[in-house]
C-alpha positions as CSV (number, residue, x, y, z in Angstrom):
1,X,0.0,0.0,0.0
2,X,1.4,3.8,-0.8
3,X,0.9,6.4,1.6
4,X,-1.0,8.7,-1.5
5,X,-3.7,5.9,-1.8
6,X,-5.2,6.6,1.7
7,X,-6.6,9.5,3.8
8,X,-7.5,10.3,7.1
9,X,-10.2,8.5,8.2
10,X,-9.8,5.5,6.1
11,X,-10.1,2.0,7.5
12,X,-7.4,-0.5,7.1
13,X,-6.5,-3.7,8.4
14,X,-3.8,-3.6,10.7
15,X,-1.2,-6.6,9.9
16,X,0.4,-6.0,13.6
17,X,-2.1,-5.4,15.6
18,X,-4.5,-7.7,13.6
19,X,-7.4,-5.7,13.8
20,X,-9.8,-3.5,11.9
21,X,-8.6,0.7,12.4
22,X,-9.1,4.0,11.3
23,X,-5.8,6.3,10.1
24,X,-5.4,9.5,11.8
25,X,-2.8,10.3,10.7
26,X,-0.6,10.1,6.9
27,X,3.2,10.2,6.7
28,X,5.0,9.0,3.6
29,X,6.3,5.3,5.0
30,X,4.1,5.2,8.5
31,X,0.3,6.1,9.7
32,X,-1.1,7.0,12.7
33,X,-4.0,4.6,13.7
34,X,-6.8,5.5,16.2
35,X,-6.0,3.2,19.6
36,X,-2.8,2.0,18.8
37,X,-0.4,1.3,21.3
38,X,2.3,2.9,19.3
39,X,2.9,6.7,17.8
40,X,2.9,5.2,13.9
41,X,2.5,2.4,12.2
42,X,4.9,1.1,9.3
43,X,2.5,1.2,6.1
44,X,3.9,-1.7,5.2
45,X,2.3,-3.5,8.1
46,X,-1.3,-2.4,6.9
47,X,-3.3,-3.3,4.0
48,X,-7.0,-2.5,2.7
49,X,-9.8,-4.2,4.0
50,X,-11.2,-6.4,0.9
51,X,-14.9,-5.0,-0.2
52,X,-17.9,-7.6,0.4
53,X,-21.3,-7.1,0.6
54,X,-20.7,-6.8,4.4
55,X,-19.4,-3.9,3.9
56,X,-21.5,-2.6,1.4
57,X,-24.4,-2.9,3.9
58,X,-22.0,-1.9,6.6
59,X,-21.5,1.5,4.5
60,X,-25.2,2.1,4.0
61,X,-25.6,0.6,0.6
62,X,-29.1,-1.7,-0.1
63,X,-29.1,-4.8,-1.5
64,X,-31.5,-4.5,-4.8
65,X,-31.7,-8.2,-5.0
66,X,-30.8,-7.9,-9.1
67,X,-27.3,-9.3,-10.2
68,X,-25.9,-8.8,-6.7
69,X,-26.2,-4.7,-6.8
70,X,-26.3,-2.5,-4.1
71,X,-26.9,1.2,-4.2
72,X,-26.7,4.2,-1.7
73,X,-27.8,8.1,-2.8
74,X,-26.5,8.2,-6.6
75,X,-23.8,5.5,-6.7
76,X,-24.4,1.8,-7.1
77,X,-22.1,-1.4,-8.0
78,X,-22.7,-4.8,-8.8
79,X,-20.0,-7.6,-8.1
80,X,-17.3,-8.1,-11.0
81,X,-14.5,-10.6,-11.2
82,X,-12.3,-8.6,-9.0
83,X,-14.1,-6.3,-6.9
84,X,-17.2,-4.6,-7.3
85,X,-17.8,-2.1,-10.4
86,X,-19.6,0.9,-9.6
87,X,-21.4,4.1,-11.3
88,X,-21.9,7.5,-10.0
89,X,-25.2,9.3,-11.7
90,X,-25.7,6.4,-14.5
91,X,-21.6,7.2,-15.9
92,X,-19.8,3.9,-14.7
93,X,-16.8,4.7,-13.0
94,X,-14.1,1.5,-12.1
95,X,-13.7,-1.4,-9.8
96,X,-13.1,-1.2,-6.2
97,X,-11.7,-4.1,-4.2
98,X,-11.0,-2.5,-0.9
99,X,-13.2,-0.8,1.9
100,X,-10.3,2.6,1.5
101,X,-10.6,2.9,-2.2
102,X,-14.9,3.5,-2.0
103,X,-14.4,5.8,1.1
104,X,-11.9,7.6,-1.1
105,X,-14.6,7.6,-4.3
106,X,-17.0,8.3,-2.1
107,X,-15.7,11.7,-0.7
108,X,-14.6,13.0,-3.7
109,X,-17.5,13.0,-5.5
110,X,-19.8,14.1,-2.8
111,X,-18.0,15.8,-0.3
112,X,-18.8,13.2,2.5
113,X,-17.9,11.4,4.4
114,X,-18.7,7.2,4.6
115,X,-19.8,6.2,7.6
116,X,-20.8,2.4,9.0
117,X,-24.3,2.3,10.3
């Protein structure tokens, strides 16, 4: 994982701690994670978390019960080979495989935040 693919906020899995946790903090070869037991975190010692429906419904997405698609506000998916592919207003955008990447999507074309309900 590179330090550019994430932002604050994100959740990753924690290869050390070997848990699910949320970066506070971004520096080019170590995060801060919220309740660690150490300052920083090696970003080679996290990875993403993979997307499933889980977390789909997790994230506040409903399952349509068509193809396996989900939808939330103006974005919806449908599972692909290697992730999920998903559009934004009707214009398909790419696949996602990890929990980080649709937070990431997510923000940046809305201006919000994901949050798990």
């Amino acid at each position: 994982m590179n330090a550019n693919e994430l932002r604050i906020g994100n959740l990753i899995w924690d290869c050390e701690q070997k848990e699910i946790d949320k970066i506070t903090g971004i520096e080019e070869c170590r995060v801060s994670i919220d309740g660690s037991l150490f300052p920083y975190t090696p970003i080679d010692s996290i990875v993403g978390i993979e997307l499933t429906e889980e977390w789909l419904l997790k994230l506040g997405f409903n399952n349509l019960d068509i193809d396996i698609s989900y939808c939330k506000d103006d974005f919806s998916c449908i599972e692909a080979n290697s992730g999920y592919l998903f559009w934004h207003k009707g214009h398909s955008l790419l696949i996602i495989k990890y929990v980080h990447q649709l937070q990431n999507l997510y923000f940046a074309l809305t201006g919000e935040e994901l949050t798990i309900i």
